[in-house]
Backbone and ligand atoms as CSV (ligand in chain L), in Angstrom:
chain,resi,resn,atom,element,x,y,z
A,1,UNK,N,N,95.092,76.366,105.961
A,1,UNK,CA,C,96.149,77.302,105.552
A,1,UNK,C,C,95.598,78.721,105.539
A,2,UNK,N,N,96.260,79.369,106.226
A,2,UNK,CA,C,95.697,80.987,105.969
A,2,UNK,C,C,96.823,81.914,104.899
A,3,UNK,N,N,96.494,82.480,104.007
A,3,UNK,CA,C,97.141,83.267,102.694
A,3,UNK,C,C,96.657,85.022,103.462
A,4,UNK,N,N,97.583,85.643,103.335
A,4,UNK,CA,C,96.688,87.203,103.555
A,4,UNK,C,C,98.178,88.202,102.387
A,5,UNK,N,N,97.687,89.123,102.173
A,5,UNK,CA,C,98.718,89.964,101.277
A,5,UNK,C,C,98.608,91.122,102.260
A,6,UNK,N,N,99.679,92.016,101.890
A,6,UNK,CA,C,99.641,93.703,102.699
A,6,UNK,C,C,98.223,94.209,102.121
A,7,UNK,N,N,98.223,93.943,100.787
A,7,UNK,CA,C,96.868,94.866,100.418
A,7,UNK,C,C,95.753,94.560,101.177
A,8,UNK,N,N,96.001,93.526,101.830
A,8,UNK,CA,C,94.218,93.239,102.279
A,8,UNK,C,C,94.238,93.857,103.807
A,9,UNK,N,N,95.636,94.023,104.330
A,9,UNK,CA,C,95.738,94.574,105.816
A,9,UNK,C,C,95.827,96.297,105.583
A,10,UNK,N,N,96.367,96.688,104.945
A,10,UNK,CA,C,96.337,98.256,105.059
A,10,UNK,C,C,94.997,98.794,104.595
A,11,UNK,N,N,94.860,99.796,105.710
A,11,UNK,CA,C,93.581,100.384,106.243
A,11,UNK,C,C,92.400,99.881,106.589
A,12,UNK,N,N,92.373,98.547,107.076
A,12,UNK,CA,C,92.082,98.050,108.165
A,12,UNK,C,C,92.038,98.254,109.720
A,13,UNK,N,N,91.213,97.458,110.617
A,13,UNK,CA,C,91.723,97.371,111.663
A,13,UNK,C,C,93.453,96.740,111.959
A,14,UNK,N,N,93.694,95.767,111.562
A,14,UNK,CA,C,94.987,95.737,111.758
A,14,UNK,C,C,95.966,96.185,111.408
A,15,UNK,N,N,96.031,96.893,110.731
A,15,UNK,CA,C,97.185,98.178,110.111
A,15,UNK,C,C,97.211,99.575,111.064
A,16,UNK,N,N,97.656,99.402,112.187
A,16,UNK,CA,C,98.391,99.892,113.232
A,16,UNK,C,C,98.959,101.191,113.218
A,17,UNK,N,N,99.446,102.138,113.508
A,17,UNK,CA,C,100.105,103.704,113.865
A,17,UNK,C,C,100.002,104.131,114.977
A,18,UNK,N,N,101.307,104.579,115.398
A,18,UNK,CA,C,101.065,105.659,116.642
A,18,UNK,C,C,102.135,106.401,116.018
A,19,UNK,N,N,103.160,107.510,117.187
A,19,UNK,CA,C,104.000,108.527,116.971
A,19,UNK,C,C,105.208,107.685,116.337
A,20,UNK,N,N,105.681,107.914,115.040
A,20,UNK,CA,C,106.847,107.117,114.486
A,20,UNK,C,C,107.009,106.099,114.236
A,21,UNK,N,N,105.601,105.145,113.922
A,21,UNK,CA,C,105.421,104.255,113.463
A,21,UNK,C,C,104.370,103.791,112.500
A,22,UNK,N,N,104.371,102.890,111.746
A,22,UNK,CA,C,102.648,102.137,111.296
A,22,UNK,C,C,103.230,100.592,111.065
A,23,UNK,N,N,102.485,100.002,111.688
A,23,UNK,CA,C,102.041,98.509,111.762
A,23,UNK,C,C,101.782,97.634,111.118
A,24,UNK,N,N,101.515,97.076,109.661
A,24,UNK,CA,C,100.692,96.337,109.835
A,24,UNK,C,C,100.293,94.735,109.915
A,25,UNK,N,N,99.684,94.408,110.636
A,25,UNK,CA,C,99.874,93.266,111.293
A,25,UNK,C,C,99.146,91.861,110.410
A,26,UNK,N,N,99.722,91.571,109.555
A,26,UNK,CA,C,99.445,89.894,109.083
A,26,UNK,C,C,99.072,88.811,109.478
A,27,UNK,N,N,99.626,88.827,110.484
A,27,UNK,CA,C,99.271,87.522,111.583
A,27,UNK,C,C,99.542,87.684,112.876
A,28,UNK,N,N,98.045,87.465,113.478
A,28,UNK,CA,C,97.642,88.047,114.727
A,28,UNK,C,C,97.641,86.863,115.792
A,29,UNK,N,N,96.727,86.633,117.009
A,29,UNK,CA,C,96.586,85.531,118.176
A,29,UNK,C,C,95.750,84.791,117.491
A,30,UNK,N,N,94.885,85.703,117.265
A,30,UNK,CA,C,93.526,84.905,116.527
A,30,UNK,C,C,94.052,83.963,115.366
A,31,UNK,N,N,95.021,83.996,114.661
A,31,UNK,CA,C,95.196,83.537,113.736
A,31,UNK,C,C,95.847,81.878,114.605
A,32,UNK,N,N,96.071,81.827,115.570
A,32,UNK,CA,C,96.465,80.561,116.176
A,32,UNK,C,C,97.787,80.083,116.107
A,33,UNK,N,N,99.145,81.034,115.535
A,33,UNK,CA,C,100.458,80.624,114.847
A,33,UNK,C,C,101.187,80.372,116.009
A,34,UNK,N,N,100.925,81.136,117.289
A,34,UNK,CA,C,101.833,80.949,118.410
A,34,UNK,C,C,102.882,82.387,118.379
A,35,UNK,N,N,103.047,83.231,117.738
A,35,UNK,CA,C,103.380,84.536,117.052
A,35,UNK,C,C,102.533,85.277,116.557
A,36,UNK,N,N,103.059,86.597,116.259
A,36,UNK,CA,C,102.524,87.575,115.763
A,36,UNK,C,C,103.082,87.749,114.682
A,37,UNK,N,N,102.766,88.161,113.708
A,37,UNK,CA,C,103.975,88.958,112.608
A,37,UNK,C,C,103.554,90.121,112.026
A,38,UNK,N,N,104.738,91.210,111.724
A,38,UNK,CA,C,104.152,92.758,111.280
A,38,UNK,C,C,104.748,92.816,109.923
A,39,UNK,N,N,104.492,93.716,109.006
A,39,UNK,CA,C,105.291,94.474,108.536
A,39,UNK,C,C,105.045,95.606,108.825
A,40,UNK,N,N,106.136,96.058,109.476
A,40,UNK,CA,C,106.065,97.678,110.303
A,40,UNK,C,C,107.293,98.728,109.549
A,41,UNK,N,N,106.666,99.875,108.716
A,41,UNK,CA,C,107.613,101.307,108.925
A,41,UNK,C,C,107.724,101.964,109.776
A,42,UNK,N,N,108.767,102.022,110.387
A,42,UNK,CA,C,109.420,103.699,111.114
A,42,UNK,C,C,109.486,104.051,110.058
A,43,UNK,N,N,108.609,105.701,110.416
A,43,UNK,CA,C,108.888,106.658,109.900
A,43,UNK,C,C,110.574,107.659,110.097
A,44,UNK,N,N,110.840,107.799,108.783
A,44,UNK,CA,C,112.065,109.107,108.637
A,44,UNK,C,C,112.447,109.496,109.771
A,45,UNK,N,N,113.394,110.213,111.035
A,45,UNK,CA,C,113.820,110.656,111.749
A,45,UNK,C,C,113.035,110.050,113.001
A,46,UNK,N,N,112.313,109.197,113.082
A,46,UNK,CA,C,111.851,108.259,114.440
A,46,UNK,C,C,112.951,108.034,115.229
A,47,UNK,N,N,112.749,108.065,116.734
A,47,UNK,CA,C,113.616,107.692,117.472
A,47,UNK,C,C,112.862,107.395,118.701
A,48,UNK,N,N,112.853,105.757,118.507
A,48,UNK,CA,C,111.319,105.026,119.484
A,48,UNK,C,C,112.376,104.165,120.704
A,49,UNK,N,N,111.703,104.590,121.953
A,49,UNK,CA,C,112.547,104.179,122.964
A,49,UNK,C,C,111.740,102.834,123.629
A,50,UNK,N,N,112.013,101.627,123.250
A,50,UNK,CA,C,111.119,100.489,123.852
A,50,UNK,C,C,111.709,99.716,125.105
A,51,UNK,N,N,110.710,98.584,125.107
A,51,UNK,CA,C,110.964,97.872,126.350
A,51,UNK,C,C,109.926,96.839,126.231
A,52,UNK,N,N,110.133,95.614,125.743
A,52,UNK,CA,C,108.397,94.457,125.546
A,52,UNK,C,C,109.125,93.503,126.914
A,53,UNK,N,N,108.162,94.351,127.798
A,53,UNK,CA,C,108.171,93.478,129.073
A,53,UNK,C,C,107.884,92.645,128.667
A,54,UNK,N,N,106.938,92.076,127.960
A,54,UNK,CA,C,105.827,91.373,128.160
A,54,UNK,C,C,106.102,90.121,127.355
A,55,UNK,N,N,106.572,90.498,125.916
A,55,UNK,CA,C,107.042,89.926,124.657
A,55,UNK,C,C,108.197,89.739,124.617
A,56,UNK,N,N,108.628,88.518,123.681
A,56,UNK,CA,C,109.963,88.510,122.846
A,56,UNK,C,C,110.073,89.146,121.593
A,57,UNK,N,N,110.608,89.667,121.006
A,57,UNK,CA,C,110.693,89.959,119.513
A,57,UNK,C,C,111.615,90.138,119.090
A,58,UNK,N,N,111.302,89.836,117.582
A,58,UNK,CA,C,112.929,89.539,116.519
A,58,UNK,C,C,112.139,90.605,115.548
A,59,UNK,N,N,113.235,91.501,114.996
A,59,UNK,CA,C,112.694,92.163,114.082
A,59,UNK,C,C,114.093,92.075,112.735
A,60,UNK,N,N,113.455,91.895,111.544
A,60,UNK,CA,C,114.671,91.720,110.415
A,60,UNK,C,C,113.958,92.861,109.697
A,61,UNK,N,N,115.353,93.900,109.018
A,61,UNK,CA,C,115.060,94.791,108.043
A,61,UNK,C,C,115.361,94.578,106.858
A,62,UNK,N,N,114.606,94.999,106.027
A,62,UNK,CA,C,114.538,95.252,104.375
A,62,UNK,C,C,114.088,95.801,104.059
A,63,UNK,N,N,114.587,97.479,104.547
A,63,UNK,CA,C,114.705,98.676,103.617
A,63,UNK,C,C,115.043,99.325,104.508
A,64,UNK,N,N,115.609,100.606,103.960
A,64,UNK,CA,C,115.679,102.066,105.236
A,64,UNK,C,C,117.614,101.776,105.390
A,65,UNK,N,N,117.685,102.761,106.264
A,65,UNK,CA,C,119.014,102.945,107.706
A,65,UNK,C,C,118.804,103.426,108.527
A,66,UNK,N,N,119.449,102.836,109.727
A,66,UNK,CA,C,119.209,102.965,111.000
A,66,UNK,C,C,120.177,102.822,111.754
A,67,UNK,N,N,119.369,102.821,113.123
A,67,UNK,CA,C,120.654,102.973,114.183
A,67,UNK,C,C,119.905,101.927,115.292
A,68,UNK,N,N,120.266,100.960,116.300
A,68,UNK,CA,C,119.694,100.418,116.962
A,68,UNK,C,C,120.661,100.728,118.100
A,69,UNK,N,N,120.525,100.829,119.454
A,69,UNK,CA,C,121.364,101.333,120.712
A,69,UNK,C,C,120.203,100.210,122.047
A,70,UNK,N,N,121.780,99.309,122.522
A,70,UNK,CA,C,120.769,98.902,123.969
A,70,UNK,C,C,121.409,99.844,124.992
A,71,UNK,N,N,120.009,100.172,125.711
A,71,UNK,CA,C,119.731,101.318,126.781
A,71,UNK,C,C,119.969,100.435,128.265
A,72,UNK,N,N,120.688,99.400,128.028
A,72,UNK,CA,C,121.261,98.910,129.180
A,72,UNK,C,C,122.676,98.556,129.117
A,73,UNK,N,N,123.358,98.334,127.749
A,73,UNK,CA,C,124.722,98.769,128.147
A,73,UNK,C,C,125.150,99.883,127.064
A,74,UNK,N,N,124.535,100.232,126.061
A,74,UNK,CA,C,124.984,101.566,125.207
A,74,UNK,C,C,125.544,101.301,124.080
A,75,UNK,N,N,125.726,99.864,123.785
A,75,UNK,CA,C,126.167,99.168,122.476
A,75,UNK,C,C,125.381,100.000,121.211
A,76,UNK,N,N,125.696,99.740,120.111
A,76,UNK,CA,C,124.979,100.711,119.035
A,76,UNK,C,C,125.405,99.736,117.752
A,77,UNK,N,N,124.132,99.448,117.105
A,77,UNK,CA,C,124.496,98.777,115.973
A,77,UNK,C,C,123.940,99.559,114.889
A,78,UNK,N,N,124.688,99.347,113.706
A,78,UNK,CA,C,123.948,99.972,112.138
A,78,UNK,C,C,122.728,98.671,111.797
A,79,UNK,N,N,121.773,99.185,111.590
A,79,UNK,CA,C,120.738,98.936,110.780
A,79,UNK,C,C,120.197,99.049,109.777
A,80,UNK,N,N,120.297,98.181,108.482
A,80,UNK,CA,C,120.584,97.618,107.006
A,80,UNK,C,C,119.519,96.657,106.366
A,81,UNK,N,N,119.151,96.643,105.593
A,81,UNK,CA,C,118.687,95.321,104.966
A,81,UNK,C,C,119.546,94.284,105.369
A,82,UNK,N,N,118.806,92.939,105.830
A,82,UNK,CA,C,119.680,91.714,106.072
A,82,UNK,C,C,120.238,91.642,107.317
A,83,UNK,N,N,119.791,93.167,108.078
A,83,UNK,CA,C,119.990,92.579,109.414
A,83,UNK,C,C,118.552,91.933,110.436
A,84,UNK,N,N,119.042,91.458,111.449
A,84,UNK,CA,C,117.906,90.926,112.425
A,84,UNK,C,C,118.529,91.702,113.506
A,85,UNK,N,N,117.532,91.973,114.240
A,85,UNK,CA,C,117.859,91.888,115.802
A,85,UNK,C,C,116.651,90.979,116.733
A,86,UNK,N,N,117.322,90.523,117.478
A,86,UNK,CA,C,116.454,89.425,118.270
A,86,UNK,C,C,116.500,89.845,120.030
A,87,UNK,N,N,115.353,90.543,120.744
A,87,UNK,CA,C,115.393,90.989,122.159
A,87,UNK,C,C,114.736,89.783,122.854
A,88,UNK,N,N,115.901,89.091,122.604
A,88,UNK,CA,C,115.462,87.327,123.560
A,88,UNK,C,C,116.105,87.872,125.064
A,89,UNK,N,N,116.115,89.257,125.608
A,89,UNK,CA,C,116.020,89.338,127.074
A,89,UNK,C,C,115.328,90.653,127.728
A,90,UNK,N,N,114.072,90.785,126.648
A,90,UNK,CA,C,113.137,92.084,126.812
A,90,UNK,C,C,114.072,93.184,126.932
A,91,UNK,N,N,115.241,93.251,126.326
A,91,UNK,CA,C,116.135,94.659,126.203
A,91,UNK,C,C,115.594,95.808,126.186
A,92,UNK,N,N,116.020,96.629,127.133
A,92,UNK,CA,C,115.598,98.229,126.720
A,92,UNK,C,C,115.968,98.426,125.440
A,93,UNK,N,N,115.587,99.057,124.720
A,93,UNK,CA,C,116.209,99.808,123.387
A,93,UNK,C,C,115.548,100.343,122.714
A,94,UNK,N,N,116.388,101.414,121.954
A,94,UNK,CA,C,115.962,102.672,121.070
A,94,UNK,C,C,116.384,102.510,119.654
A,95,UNK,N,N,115.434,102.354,118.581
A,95,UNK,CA,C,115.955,102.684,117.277
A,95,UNK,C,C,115.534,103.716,116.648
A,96,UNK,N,N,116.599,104.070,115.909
A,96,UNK,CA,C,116.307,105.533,115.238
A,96,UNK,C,C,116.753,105.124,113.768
A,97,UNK,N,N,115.320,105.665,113.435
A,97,UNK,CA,C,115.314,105.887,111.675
A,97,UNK,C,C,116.045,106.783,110.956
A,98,UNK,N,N,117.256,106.700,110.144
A,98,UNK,CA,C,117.964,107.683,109.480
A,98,UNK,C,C,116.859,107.975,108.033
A,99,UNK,N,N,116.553,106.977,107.771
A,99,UNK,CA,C,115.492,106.891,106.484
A,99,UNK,C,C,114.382,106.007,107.038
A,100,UNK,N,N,113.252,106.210,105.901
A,100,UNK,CA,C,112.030,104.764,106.744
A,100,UNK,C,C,112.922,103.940,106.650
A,101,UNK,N,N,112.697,102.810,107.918
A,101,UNK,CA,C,112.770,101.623,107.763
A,101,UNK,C,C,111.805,100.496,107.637
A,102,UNK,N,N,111.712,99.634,106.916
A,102,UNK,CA,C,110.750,98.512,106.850
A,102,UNK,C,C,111.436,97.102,107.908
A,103,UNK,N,N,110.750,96.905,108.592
A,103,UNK,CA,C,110.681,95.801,109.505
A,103,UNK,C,C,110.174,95.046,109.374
A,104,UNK,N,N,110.090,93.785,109.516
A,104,UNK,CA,C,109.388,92.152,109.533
A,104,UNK,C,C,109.476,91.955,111.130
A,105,UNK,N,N,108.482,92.171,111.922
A,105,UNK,CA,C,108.799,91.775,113.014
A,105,UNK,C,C,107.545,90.491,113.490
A,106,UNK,N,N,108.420,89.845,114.476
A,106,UNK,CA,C,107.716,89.007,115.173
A,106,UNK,C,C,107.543,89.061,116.407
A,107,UNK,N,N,106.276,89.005,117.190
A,107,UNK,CA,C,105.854,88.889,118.812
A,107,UNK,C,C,105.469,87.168,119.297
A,108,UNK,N,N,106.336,86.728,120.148
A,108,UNK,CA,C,106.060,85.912,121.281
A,108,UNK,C,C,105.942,86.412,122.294
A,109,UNK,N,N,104.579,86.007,123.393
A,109,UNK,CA,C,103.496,85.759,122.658
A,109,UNK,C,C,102.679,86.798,121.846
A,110,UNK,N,N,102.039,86.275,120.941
A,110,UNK,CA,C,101.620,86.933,119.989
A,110,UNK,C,C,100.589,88.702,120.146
A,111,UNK,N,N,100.651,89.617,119.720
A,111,UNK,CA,C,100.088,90.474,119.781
A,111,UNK,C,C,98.790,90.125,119.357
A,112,UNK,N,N,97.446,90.759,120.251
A,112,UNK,CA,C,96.368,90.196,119.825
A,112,UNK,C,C,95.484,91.233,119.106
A,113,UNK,N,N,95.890,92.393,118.743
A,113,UNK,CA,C,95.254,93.477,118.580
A,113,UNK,C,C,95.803,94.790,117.478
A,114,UNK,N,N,95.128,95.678,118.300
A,114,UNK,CA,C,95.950,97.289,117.887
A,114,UNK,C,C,96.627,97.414,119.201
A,115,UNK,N,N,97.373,96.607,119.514
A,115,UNK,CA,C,98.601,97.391,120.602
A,115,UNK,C,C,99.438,98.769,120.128
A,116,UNK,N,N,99.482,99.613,120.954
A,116,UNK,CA,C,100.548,100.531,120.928
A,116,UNK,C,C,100.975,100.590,122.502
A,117,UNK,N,N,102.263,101.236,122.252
A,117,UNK,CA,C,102.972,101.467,123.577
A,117,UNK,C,C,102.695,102.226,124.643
A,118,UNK,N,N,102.833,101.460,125.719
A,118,UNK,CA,C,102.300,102.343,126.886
A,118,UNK,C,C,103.865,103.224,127.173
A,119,UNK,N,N,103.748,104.356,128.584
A,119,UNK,CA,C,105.135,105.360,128.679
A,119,UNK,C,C,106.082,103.928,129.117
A,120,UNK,N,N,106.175,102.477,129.323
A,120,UNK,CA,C,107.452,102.300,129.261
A,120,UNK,C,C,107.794,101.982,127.689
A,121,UNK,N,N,107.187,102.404,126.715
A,121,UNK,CA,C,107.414,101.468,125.229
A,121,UNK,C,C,107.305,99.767,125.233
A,122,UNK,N,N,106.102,99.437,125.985
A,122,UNK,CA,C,105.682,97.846,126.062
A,122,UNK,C,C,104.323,97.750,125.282
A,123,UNK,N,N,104.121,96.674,125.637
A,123,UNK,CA,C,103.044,96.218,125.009
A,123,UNK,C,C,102.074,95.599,125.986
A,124,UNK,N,N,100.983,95.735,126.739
A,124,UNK,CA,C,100.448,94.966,127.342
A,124,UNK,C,C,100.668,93.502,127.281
A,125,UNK,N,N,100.715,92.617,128.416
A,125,UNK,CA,C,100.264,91.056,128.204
A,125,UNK,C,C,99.246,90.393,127.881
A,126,UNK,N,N,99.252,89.832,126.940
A,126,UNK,CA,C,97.753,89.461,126.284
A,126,UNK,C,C,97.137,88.773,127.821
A,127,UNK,N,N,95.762,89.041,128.017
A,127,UNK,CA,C,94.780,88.892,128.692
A,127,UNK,C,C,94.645,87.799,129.829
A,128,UNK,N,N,94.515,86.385,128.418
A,128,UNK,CA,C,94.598,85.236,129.006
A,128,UNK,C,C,95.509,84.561,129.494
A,129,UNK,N,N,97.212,84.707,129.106
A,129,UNK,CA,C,97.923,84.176,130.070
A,129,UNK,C,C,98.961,84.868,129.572
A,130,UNK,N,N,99.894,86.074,130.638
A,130,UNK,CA,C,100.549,86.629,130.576
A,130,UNK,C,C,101.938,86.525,131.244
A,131,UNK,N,N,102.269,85.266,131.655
A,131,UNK,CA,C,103.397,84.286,132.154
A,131,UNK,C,C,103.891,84.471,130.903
A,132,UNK,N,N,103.914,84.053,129.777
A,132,UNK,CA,C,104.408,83.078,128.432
A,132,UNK,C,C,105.513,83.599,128.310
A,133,UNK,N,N,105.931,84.949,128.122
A,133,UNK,CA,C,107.693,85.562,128.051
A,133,UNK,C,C,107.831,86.265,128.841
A,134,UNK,N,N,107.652,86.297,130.381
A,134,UNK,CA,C,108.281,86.906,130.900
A,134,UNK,C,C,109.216,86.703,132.005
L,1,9YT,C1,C,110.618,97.700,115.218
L,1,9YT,C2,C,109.593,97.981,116.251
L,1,9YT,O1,O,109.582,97.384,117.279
L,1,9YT,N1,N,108.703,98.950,115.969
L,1,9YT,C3,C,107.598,99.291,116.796
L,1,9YT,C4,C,106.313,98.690,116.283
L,1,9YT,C5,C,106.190,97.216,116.574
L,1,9YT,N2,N,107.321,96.455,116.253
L,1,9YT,C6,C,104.993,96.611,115.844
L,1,9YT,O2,O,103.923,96.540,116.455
L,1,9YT,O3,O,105.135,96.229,114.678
């Protein structure tokens, strides 16, 4: 059984940041789950334009408001505590932070690292076999 708390991940290597975000990551590849899992803030007025070629991910909020928009047909949802969104078809999309938001997100397959986004907003394919979601 592996136990870990936020306190033991922030300011660590796995506690993550780039422009309009911080990371931090609970459960990694190494950890063997078959997933990744974060708890990730957008920062205040963020407006992060992604794309996880590579990955699936579900992200559920509990805290903040937001705005979520897919950049392939222009749909726009409010973003709340108690919502999920799930990019089970590597969706383009942009969310924008009206306030922080706190995220629970999950990566199939799992993030193995300090990933941050390359200019399409992806994530590299982990190393060893980069078939798994794409
Ligand atoms: C919600 C979201 O996708 N934010 C970007 C950071 C990423 N999810 C992560 O690594 O936690």
């Amino acid at each position: 059984m592996i136990v870990r708390t936020l306190d033991e991940v922030v300011g660590t290597d796995d506690d993550v940041s780039a422009e309009g975000w911080t990371s931090r990551r609970l459960l990694l590849a190494h950890h063997g789950m078959g997933f990744s899992l974060h708890d990730t803030l957008i920062h205040a007025g963020a407006e992060l334009d992604m794309w996880y070629r590579h990955h699936l991910e579900a992200v559920y909020c509990v805290e903040g408001e937001g705005e979520l928009e897919c950049r392939e047909t222009g749909r726009r949802w409010p973003i709340a505590p108690g919502t999920v969104y799930a990019l089970d078809k590597h969706d383009k999309h942009t969310l924008r932070a009206r306030t922080q938001l706190r995220m629970i997100c999950a990566f199939n397959p799992p993030v193995t690292g300090r990933e941050v986004h390359d200019a399409d907003g992806a994530y590299a394919p982990p190393a060893a076999d980069s078939s798994a979601a794409e």
